[in-house]
N, CA, C and O atoms as a MOPAC input file, in Angstrom:
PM7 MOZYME 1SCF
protein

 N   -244.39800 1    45.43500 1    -7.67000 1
 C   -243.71500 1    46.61100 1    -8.14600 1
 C   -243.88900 1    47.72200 1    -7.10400 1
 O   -244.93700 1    48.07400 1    -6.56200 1
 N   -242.80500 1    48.14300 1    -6.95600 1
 C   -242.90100 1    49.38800 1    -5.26700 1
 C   -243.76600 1    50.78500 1    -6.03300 1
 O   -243.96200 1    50.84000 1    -7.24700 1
 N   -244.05600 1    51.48100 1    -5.39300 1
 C   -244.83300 1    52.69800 1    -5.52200 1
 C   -243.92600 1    53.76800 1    -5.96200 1
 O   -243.11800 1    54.24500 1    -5.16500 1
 N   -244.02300 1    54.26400 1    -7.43600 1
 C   -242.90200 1    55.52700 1    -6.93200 1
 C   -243.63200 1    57.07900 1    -7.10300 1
 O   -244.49700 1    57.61100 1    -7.80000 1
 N   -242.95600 1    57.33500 1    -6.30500 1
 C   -243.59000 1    59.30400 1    -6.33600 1
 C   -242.58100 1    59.89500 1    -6.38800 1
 O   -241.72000 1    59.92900 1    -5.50900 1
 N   -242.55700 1    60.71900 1    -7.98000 1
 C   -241.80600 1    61.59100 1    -7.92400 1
 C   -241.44800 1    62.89200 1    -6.97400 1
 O   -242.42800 1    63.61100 1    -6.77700 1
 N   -240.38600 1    63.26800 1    -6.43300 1
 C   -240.00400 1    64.27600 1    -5.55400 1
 C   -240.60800 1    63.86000 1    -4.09200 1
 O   -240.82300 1    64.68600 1    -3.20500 1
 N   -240.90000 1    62.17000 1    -3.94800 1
 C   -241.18100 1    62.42400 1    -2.30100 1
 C   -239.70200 1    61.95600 1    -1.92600 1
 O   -239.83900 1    62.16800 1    -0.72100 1
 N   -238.89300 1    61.66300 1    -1.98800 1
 C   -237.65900 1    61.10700 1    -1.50700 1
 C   -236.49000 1    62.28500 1    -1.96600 1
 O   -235.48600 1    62.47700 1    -1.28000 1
 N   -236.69200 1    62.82200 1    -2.86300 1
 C   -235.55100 1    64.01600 1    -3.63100 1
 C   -235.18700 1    64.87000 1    -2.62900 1
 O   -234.03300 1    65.29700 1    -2.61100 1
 N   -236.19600 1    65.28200 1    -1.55500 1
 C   -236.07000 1    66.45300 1    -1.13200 1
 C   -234.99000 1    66.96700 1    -0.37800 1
 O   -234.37400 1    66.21600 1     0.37900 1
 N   -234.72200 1    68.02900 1    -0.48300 1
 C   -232.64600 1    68.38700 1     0.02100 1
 C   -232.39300 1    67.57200 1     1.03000 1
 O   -231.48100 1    66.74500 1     1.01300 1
 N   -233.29200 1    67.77500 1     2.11000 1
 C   -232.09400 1    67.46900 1     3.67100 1
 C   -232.04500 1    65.50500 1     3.39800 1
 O   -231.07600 1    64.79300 1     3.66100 1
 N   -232.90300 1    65.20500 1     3.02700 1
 C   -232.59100 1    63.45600 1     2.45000 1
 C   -231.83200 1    63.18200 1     1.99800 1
 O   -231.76400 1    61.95300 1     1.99700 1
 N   -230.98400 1    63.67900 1     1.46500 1
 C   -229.88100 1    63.46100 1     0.02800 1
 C   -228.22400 1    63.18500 1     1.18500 1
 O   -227.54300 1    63.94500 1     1.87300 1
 N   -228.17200 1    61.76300 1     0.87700 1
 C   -226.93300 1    61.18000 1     1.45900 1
 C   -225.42300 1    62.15900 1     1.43700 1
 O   -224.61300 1    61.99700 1     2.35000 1
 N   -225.21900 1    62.90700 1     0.60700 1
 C   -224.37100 1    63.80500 1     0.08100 1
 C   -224.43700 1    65.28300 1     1.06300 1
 O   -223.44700 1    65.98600 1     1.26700 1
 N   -225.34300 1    65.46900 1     1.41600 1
 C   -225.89900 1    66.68600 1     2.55600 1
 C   -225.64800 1    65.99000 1     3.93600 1
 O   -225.37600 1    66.72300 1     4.88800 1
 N   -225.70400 1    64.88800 1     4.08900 1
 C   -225.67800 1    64.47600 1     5.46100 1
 C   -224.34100 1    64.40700 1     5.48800 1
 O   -223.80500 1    64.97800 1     6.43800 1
 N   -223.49900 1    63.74600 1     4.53400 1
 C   -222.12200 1    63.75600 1     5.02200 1
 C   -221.29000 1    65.40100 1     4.94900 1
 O   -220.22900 1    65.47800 1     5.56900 1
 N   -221.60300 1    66.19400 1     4.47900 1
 C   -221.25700 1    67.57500 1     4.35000 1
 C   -221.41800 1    67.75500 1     5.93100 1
 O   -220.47600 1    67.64700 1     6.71700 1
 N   -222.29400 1    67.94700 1     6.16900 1
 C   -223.01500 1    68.30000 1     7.38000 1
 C   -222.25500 1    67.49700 1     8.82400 1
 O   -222.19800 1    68.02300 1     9.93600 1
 N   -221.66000 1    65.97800 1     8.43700 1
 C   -220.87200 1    65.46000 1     9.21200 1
 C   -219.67000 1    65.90000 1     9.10600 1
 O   -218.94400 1    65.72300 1    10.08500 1
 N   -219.22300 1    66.45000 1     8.15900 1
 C   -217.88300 1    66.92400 1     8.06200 1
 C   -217.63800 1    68.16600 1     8.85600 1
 O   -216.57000 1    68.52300 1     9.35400 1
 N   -219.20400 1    68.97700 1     8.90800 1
 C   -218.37700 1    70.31700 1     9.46800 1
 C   -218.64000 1    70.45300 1    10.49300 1
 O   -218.28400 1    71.43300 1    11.14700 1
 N   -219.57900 1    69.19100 1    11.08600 1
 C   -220.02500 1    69.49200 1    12.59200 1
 C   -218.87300 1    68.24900 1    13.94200 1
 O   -218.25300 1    68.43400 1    14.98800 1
 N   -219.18800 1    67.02000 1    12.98500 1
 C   -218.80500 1    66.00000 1    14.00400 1
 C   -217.51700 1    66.32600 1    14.90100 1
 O   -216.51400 1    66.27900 1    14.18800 1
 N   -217.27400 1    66.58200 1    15.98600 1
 C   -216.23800 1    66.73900 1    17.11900 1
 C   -216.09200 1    67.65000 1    17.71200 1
 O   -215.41800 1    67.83100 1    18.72600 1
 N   -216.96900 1    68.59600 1    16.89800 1
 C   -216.77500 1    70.25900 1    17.70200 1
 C   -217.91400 1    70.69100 1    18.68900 1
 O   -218.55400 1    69.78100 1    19.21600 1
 N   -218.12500 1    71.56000 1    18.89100 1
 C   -218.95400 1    72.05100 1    20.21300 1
 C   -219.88300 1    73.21700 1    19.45000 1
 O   -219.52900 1    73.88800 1    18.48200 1
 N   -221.39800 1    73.28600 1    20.27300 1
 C   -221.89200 1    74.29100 1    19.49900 1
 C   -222.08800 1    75.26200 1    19.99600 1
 O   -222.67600 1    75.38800 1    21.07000 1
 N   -221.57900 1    76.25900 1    19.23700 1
 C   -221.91500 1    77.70800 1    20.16600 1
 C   -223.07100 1    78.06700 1    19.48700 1
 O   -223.70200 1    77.52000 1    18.58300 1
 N   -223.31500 1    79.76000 1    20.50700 1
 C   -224.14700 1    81.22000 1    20.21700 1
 C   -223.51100 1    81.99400 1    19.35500 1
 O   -224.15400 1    82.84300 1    18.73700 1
 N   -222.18900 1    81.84900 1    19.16700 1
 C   -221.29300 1    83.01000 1    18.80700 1
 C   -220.53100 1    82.21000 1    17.06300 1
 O   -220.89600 1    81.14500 1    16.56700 1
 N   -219.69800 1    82.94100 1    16.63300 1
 C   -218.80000 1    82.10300 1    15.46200 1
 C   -218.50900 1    80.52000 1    15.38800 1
 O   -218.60600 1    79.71000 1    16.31000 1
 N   -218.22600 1    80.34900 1    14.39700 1
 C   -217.47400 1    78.82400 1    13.94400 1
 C   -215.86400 1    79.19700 1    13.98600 1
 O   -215.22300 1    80.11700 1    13.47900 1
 N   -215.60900 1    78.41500 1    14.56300 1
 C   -214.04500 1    77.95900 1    14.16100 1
 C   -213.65200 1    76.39300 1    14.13000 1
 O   -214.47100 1    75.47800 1    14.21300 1
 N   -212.27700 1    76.24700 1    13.99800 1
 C   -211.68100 1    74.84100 1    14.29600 1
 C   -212.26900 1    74.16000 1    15.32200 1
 O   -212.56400 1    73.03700 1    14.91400 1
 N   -212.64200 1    74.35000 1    16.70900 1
 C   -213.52400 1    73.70600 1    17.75600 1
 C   -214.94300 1    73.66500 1    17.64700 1
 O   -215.54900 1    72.77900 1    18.24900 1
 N   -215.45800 1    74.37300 1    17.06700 1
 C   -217.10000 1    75.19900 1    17.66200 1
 C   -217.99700 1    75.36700 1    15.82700 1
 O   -217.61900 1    75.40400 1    14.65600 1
 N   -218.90100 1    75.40600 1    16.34200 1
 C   -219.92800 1    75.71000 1    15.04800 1
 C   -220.88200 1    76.60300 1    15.64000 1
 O   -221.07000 1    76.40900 1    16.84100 1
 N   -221.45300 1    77.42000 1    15.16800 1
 C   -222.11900 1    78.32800 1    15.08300 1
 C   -223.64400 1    78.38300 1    14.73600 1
 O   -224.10100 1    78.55000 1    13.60600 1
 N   -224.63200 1    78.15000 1    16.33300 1
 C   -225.77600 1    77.16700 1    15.70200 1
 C   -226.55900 1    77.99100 1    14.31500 1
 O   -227.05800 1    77.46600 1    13.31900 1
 N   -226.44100 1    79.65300 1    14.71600 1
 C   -226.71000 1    80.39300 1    13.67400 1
 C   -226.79600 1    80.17400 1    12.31000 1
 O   -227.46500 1    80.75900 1    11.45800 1
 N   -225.76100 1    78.93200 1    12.19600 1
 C   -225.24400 1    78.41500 1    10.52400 1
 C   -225.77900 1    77.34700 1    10.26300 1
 O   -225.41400 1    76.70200 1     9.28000 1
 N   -227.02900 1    76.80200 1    11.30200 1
 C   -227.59100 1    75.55500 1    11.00600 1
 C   -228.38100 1    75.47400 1     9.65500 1
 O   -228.00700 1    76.14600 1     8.69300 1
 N   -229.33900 1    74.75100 1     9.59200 1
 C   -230.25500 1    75.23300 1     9.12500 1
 C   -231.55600 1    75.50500 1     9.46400 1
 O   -231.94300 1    75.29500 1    10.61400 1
 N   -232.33300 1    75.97500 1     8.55700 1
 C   -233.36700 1    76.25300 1     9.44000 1
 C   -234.24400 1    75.07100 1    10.35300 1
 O   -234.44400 1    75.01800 1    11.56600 1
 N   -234.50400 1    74.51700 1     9.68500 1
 C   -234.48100 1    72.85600 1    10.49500 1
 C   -233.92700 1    71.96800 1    10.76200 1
 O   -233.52300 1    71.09300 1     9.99600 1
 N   -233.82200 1    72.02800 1    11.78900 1
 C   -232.63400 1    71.72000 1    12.79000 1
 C   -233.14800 1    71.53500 1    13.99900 1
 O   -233.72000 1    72.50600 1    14.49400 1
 N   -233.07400 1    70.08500 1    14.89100 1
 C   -233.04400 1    70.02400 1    16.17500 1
 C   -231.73200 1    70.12700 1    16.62000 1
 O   -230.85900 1    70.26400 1    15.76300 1
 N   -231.37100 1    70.08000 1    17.99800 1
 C   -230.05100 1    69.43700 1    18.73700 1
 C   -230.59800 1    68.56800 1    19.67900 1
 O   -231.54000 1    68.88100 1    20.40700 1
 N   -229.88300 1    67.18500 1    19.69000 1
 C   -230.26200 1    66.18900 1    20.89400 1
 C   -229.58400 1    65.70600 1    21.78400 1
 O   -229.15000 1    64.55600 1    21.72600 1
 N   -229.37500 1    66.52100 1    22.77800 1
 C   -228.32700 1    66.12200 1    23.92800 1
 C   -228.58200 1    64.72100 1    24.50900 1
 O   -229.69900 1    64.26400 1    24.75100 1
 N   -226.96700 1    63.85800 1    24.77500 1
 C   -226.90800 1    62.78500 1    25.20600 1
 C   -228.17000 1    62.71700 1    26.31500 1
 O   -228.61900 1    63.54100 1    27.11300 1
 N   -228.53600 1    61.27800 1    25.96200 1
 C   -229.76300 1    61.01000 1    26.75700 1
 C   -231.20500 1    61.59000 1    26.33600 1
 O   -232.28300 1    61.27000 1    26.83800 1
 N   -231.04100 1    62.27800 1    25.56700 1
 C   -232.20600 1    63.54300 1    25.71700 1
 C   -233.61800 1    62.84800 1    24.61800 1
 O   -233.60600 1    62.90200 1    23.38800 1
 N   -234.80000 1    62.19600 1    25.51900 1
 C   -235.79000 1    61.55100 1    24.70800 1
 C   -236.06100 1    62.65800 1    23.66800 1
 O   -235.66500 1    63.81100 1    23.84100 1
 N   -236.84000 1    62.21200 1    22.44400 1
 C   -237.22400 1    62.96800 1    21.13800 1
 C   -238.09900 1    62.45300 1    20.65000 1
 O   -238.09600 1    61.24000 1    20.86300 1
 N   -239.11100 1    62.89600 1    19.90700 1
 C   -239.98700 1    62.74900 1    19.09100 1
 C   -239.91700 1    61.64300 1    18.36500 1
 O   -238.88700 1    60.99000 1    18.53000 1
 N   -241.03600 1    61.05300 1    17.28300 1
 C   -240.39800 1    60.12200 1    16.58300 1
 C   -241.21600 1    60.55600 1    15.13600 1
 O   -241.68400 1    59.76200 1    14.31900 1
 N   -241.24500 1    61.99300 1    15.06700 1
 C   -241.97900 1    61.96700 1    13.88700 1
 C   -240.95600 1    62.04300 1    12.38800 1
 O   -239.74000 1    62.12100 1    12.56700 1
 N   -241.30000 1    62.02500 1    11.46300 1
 C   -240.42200 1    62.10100 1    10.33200 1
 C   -240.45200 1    63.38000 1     9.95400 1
 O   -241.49000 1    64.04200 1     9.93600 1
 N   -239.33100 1    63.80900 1     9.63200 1
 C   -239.13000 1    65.28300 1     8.85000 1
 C   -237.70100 1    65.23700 1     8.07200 1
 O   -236.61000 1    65.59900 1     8.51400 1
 N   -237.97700 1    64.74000 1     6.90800 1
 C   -236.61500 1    64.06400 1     6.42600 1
 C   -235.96000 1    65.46800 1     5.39000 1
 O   -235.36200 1    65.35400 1     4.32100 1
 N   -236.29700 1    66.69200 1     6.09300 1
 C   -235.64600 1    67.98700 1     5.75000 1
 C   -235.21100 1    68.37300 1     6.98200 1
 O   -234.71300 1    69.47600 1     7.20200 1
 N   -235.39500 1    67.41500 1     7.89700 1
 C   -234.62900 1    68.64800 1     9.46100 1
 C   -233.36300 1    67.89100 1     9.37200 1
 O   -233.31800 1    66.71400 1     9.01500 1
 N   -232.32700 1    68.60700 1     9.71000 1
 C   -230.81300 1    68.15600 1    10.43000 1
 C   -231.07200 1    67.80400 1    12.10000 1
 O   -231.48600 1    68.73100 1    12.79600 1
 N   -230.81700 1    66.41000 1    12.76300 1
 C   -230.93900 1    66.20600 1    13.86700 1
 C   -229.18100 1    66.31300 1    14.17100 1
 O   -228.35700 1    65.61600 1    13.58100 1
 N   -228.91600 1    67.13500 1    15.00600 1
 C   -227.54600 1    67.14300 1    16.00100 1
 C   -227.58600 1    66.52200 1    16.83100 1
 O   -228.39700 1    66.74700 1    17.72900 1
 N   -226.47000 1    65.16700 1    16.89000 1
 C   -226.78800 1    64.88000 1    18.02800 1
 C   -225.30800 1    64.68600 1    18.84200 1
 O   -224.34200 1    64.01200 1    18.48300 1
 N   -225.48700 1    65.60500 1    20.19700 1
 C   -224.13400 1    65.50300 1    21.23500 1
 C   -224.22800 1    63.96400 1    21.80700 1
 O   -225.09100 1    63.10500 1    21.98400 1
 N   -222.54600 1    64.17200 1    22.02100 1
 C   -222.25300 1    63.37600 1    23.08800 1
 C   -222.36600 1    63.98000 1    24.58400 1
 O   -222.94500 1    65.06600 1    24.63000 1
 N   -222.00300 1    63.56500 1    25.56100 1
 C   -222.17900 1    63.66900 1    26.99600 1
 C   -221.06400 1    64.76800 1    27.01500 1
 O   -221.25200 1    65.46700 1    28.01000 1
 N   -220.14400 1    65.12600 1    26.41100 1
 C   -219.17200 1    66.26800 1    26.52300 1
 C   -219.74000 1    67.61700 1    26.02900 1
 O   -219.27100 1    68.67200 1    26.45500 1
 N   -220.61700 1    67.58900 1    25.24800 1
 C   -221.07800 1    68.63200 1    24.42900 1
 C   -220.90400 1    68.61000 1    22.83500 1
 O   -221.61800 1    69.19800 1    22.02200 1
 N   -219.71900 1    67.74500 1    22.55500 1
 C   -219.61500 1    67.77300 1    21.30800 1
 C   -220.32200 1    67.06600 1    20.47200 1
 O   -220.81200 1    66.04200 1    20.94800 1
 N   -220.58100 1    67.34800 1    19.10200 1
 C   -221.36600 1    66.90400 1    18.33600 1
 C   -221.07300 1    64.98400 1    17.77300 1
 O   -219.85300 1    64.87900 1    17.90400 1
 N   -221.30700 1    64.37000 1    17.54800 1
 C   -221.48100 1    62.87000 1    17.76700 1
 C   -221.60100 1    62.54200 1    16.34600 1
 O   -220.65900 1    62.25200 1    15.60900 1
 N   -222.88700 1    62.61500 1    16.00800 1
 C   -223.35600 1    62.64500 1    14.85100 1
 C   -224.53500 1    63.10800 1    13.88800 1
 O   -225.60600 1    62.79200 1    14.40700 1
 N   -224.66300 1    63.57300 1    12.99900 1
 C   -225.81400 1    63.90500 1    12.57300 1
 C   -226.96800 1    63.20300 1    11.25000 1
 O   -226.56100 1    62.52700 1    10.30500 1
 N   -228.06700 1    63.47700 1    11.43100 1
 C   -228.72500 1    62.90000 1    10.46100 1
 C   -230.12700 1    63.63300 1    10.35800 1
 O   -230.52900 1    64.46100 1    11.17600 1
 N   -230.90200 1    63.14700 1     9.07900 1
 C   -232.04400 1    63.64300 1     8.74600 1
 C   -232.86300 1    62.42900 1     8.68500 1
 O   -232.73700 1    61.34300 1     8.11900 1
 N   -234.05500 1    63.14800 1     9.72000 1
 C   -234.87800 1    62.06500 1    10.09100 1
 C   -236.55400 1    63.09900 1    10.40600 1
 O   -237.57900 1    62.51900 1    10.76300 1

């Protein structure tokens, strides 16, 4: 019988439903300093935990299954994201 703990898995940035939100408003665009529009997102509007991982770019391997990881492609634009 698996182990269960309440609220260790619940927690917001885990929730399959947040990650695809989060793919919707980021994947293809570019991230700025400045506003969001149709091209660009506004890292300002991230959340507070939040990496960005530029193509190639080694990373950590610890778990923080409340951070948003960004991750570019080699153009700048955003690729895909996840919580890890």
């Amino acid at each position: 019988m698996p182990l269960v703990v309440p609220g260790l898995m619940s927690s917001g940035g885990s929730d399959t439903n947040q990650q695809e939100d989060w793919m919707n408003k980021l994947v293809g665009k570019k991230l700025t300093d400045s506003t969001s529009d149709t091209t660009s997102f506004a890292k300002q509007d991230l959340p507070k935990e939040h990496r960005v991982i530029e193509h190639g770019s080694m990373v950590t391997q610890d778990f923080k299954p409340d951070r948003l990881n960004v991750h570019l492609a080699e153009d700048g634009t955003v690729r895909h994201v996840d919580f890890k």
